[in-house]
Structure formats: structure tokens, C-alpha cells
C-alpha positions as CSV (number, residue, x, y, z in Angstrom):
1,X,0.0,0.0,0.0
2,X,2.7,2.3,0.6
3,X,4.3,1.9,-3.1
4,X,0.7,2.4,-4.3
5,X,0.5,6.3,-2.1
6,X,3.7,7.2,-3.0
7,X,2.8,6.8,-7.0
8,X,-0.4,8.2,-6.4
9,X,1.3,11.3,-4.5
10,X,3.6,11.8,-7.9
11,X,0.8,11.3,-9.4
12,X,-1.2,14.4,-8.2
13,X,2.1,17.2,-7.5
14,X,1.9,16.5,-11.6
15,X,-1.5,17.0,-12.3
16,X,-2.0,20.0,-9.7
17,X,0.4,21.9,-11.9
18,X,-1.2,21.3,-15.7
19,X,-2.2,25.3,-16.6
20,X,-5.8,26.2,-17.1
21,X,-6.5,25.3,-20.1
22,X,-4.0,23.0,-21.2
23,X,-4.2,18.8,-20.6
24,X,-2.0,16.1,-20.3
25,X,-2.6,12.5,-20.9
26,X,-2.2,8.8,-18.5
27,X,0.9,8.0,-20.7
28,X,2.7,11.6,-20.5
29,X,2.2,11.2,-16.3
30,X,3.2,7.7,-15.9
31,X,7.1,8.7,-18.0
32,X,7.3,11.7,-16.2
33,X,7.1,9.8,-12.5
34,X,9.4,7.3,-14.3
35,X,7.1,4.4,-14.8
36,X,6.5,4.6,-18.5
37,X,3.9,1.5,-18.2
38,X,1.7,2.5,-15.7
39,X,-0.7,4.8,-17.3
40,X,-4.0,2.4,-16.0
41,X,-2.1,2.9,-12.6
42,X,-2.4,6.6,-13.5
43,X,-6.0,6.7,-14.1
44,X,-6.9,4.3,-10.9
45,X,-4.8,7.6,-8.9
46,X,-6.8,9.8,-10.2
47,X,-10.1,8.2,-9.2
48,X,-9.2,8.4,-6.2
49,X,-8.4,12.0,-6.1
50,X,-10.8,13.0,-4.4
51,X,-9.3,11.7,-1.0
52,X,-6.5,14.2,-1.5
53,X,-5.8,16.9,0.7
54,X,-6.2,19.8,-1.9
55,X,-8.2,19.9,-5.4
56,X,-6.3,17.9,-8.2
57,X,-7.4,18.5,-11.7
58,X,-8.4,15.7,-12.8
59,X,-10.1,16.5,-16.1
60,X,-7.2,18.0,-17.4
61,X,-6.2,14.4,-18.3
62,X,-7.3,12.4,-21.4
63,X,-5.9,9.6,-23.4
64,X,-3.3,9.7,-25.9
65,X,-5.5,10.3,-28.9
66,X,-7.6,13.4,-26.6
67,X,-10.4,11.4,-25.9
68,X,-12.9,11.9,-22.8
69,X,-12.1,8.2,-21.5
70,X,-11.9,9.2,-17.5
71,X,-15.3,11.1,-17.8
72,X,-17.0,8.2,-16.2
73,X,-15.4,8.8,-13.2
74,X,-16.9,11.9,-12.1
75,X,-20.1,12.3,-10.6
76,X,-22.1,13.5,-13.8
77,X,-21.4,11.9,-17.4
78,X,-21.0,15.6,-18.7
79,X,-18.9,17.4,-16.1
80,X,-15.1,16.7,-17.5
81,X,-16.3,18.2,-21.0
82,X,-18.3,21.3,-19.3
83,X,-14.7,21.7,-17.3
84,X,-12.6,21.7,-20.2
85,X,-15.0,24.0,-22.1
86,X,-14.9,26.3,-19.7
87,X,-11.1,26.4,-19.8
88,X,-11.9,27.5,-23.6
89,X,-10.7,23.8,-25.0
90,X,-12.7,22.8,-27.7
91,X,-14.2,19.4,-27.5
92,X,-16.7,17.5,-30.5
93,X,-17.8,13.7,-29.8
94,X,-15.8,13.6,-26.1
95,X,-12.5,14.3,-28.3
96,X,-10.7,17.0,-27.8
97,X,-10.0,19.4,-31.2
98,X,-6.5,20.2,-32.2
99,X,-5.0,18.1,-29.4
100,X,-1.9,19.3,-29.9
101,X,-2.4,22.7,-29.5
102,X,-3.5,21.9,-25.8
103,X,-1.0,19.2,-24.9
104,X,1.0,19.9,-21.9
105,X,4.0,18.1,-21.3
106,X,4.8,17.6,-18.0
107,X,8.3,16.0,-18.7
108,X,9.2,18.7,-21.1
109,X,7.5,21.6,-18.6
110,X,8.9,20.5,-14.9
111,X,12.3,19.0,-15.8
């Protein structure tokens, strides 16, 4: 259990830190903390957010290709897209348009 806290920990000091308006995906997270395989572990830690001491972002992460796929996890089927809209991201059919454009690299960006 500890193992699992500690990667859920390095986890969230990432995700805390993705700009308004900009997203990240399970893949880019998992390389940064240095476990290149683990994006599923990544998207187990953030359903759990949550139980975290301060707010973590969690809709500001997506797959690789942009799509919606962690929307499930929030308490309405709607809230991760109204979130991202809000944070002027444009989104058609849960997929995020011009990915690329919004793609925050947290590697790239904290190292």
C-alpha cells in the first residue's frame, strides 16, 4: 500500500500543476514519474483523487489520442467536458479538437 501512495502522490504534484486550459494524458504522467507502463495505474490515482488533501485537476487528463475516457469517473457523465469548455478547450464527440495545440507536457515543462 505504501508503493501504491507514493505513485499516487507523484501522481497528483503532476496533475496539480497542468495550466488552465492545457491537458496532459495517463501515458505523459506515468514517463514523467518514471514508470513509462503504468498509465491504468495513472487513471486508478486519479479516481481516487478525491481523498487528496487539496483539489487535483483531474479533467485536465485524457488519453493519448484526446479522448474523454476518464469522464465516467466523475459524478455527472457531462462534467469533464463542461470543465474543459470552460477552460476555452474545444471538444466534439468527447475528443478534444487540435490536441496538440492543448498538450501539456509535463516532462518537457517541470524537468
Amino acid at each position: 500500500m505504501e508503493n501504491e501512495d507514493s505513485f499516487f502522490e507523484k501522481v497528483y504534484k503532476i496533475v496539480i500543476q497542468i495550466p488552465v486550459g492545457k491537458v496532459t494524458t495517463y501515458g505523459a504522467i506515468a514517463s514523467c514519474i518514471g514508470s513509462k507502463q503504468s498509465a491504468r495505474m495513472v487513471g486508478w490515482a486519479l479516481n481516487k483523487c478525491s481523498f487528496y488533501h487539496t483539489y487535483v485537476p483531474a479533467h485536465r487528463v485524457v488519453n493519448r489520442n484526446g479522448l474523454l475516457t476518464g469522464k465516467r469517473h466523475f459524478d455527472n457523465f457531462e462534467t469533464m467536458k463542461e470543465l474543459l469548455i470552460s477552460e476555452n478547450i474545444i471538444i466534439e464527440n468527447d475528443q478534444i479538437i487540435d490536441f496538440e495545440n492543448y498538450f501539456w507536457n509535463p516532462y518537457k515543462e517541470l524537468f
